[in-house]
C-alpha positions in Angstrom: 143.3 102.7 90.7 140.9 105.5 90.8 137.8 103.7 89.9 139.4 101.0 92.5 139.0 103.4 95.5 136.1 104.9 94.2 134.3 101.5 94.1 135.4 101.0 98.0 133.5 103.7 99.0 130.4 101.5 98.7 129.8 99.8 101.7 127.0 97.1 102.2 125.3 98.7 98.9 125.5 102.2 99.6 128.2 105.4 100.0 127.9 104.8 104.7 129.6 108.5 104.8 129.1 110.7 107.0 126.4 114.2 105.7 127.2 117.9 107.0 124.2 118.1 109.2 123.1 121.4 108.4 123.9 120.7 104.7 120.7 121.6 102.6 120.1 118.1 100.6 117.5 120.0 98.3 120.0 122.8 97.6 122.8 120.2 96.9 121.2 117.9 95.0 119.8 120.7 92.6 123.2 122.0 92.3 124.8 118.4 91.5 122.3 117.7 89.1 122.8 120.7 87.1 126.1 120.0 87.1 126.7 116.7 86.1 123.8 117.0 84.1 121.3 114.5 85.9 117.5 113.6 85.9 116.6 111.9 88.9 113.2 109.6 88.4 111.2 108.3 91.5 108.7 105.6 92.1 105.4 106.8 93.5 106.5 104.8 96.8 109.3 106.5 97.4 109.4 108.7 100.5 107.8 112.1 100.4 111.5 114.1 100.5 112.3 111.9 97.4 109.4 112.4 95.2 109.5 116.6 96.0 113.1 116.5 94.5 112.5 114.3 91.7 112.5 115.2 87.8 109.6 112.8 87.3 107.6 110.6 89.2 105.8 107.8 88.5 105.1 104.0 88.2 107.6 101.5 86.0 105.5 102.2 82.4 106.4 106.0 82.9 109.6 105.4 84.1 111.1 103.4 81.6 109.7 105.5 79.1 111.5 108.4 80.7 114.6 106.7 81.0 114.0 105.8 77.4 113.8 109.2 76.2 116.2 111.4 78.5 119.0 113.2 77.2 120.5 113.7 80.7 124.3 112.1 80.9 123.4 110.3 84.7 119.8 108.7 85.4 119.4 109.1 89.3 117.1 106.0 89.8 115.2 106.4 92.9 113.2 103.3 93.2 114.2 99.4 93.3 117.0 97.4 91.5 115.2 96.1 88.5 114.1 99.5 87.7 117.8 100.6 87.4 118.3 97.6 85.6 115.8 98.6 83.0 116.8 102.0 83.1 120.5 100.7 82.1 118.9 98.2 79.4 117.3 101.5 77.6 119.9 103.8 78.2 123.2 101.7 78.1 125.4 105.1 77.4 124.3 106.2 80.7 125.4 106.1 83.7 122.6 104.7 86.0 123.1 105.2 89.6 120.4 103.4 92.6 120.9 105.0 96.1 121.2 102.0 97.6 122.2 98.4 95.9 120.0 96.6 99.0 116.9 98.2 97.2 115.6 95.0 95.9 112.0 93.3 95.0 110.7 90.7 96.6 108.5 89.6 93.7 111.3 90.0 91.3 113.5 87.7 93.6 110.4 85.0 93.3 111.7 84.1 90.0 115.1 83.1 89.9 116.9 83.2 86.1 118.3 80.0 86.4 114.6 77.7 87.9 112.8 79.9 85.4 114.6 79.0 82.1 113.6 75.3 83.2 109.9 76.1 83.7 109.8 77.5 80.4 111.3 74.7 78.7 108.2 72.8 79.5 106.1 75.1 77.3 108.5 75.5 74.0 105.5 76.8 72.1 104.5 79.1 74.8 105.1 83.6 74.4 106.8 84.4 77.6 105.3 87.8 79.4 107.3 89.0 82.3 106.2 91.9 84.5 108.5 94.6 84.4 109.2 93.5 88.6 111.4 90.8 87.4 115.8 90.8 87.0 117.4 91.7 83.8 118.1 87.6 83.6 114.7 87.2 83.8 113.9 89.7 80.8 116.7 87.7 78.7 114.1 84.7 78.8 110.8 87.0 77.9 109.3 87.6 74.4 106.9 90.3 76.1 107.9 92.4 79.2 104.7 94.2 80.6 103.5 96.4 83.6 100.1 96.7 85.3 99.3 99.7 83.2 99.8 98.0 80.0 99.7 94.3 80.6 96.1 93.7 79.5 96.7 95.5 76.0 100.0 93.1 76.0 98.0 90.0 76.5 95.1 91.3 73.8 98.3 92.0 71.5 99.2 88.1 71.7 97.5 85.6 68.7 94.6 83.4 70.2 96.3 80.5 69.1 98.9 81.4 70.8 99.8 79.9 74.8 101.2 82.1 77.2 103.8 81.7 80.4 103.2 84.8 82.6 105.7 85.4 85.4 106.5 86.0 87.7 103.1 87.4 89.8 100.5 85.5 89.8 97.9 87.7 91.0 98.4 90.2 88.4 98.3 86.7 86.0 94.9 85.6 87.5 93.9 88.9 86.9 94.8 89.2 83.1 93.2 85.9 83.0 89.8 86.8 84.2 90.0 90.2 82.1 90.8 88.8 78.4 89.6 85.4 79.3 93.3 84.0 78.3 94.4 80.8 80.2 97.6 81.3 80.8 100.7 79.4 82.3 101.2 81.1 85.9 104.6 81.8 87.3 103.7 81.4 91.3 105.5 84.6 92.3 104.1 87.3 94.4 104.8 90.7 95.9 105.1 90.8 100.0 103.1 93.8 100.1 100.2 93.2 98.2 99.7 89.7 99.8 99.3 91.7 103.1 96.7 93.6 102.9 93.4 91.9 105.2 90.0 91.5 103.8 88.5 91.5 106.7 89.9 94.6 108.1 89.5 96.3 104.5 85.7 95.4 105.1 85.9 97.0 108.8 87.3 100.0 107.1 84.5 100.2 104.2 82.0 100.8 107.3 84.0 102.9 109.1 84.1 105.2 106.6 80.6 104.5 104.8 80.4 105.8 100.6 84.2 105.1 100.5 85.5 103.9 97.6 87.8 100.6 97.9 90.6 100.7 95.0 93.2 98.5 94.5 96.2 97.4 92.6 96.2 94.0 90.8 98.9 92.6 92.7 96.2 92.2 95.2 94.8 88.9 95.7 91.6 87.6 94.1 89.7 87.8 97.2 90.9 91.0 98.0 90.0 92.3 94.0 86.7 91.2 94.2 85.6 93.5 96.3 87.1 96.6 94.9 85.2 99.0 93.0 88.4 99.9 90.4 91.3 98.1 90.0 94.5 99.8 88.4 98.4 100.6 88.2 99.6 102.9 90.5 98.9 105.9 87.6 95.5 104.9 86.9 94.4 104.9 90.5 96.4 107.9 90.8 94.0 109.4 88.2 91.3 107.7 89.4 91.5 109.5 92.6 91.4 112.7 90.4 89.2 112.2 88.4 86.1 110.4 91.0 83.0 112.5 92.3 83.7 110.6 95.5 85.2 112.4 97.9 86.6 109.5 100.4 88.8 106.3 99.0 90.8 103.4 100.3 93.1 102.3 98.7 95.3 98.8 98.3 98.9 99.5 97.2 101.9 100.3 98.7 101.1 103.3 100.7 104.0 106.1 99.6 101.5 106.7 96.6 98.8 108.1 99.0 101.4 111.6 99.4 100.9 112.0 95.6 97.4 111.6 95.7 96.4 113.7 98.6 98.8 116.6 96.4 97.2 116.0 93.8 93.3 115.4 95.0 94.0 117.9 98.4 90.0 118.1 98.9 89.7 114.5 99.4 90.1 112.0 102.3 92.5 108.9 101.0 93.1 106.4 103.1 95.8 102.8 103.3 94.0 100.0 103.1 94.9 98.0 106.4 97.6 94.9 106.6 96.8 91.3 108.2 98.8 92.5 110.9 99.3 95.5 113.3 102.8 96.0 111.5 103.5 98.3 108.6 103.7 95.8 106.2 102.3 97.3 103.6 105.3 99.5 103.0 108.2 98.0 100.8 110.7 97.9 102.9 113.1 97.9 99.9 111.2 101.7 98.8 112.4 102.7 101.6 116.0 102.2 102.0 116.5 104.9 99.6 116.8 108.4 101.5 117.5 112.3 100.6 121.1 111.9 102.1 122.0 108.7 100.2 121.0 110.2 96.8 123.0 113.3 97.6 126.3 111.0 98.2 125.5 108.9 95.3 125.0 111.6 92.8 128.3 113.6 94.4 130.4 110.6 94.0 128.8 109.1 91.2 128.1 105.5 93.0 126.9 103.1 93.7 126.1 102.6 89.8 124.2 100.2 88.4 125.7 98.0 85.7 125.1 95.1 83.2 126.8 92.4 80.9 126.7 93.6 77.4 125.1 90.4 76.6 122.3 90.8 79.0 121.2 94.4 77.8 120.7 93.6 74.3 118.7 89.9 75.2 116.9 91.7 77.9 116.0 95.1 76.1 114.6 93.4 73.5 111.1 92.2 75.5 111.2 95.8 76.6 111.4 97.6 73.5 108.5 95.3 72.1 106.5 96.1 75.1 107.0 99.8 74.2 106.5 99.5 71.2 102.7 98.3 71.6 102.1 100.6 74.3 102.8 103.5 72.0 100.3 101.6 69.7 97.9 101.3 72.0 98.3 105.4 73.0 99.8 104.4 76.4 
């Protein structure tokens, strides 16, 4: 009965109750996660009042490594749905809370379970590699799950002789494809983000700001790649950022990653690469939904938690483990 009235707290996705407004979230949240004994990882695209409270930050190779390896009894996941999912898959025994169950991924909803185990039936002999950004049914159907900072080593890992079904983005795929010169069996699945960003107003940028540097993320498209002069995950052009003599960047990714860097690099000038159109629509809109006052609720009352069928965590973790298991091979 408890659990019952609990569970009808959730409203639309999310705990729609009403915060003290001169409650201090920081304060609150620091005290709730000491006391139920919480970690609380963030996606570098979460917004900035997110990533100063969080435990960790970082992109989904970090993150599910973290989730991995916690010893913390709740796992406050502040990004999208199928990173709680993966969370839950590596941490079953935990209890894995999402601010806000609308947090989805539109490349990740590109690839329904169901279609997908019929696509692959046409290539029985085929290793399946799914991106990380794909649903916990998804990962049930993968040999290999993968993420941009390790999907080129995952390819490599795979035997020549081998064919390959990569879902479900195919940017990322043509990208693998032109690095390791694999052909591989595209899944035609994309991220709404990273198929906004505009060549030609990239190129406008470039001369507006002359001995910029133009990095981008390979969920780019081609054309868009081409003319980038480093292409990475969200941690290596993090470090990239760092680590460059150049002093001015723009950069092609979802733009919530540009509060780390300018922390992180404060001397230099970073800028978003510019969308097709006048809209922000290079944010994720799904990023977003999560908010300082919906992961204080959540962690107070414990919901909306994230949860899967027995069943689905051990088919699905197994991709996942073996993709973890080559990136600490490979020193990832």
């Amino acid at each position: 009965m408890l659990e019952d009235a609990k569970n009808n707290l959730v409203k639309n996705g999310f705990l729609n109750i009403p915060v003290e407004k001169d409650l201090n979230l920081f304060e609150e949240i620091k005290k709730l996660k000491k006391e139920k004994n919480a970690v609380i990882l963030a996606h570098y695209y979460q917004i900035p009042a997110i990533q100063d409270i969080a435990d960790y930050i970082g992109d989904s190779l970090g993150l599910s490594q973290q989730a991995a390896a916690t010893d913390a009894d709740i796992i406050m996941f502040c990004g999208v749905h199928f990173m709680a999912e993966t969370a839950k898959m590596l941490s079953p025994n935990k209890k894995v809370l999402l601010p806000d169950l609308n947090a989805g991924c539109s490349l990740a909803n590109s690839a329904p379970a169901d279609i997908f185990s019929l696509f692959k039936m046409k290539y029985p002999d085929h290793v399946v590699v799914s991106y990380v950004n794909s649903s916990a049914e998804l990962k049930t159907l993968t040999d290999i799950c993968c993420t941009s900072s390790n999907a080129e080593h995952i390819i490599n890992s795979i035997p020549e002789d081998k064919g390959i079904i990569f879902a479900p983005d195919r940017n990322l795929g043509a990208y693998l494809m032109k690095k390791t010169g694999r052909k591989m069996v595209l899944w035609h699945g994309v991220c709404q983000v990273h198929e906004m960003f505009s060549w030609e107003k990239i190129m406008e940028s470039l001369k507006d700001h002359p001995g910029a540097e133009f990095i981008a993320h390979p969920e780019c498209e081609p054309h868009v790649l081409e003319i980038a002069d480093f292409i990475g995950s969200t941690t290596q052009l993090l470090n990239y950022v760092k680590k460059s003599p150049k002093s001015d960047f723009i950069v092609a990714t979802e733009p919530g990653i540009l509060y780390k860097m300018q922390k992180e690099a404060p001397g230099k000038n970073i800028y978003p690469a510019p969308p097709s159109t006048q809209c922000a629509c290079n944010e994720c809109p799904f990023m977003k939904m999560n908010t300082l006052e919906k992961v204080y609720l959540a962690l107070k009352y414990e919901l909306p938690e994230v949860t899967l069928e027995p069943h689905i965590i051990s088919e699905g973790r197994k991709c996942i483990d073996k993709m973890l298991e080559i990136s600490a091979k490979a020193g990832l």
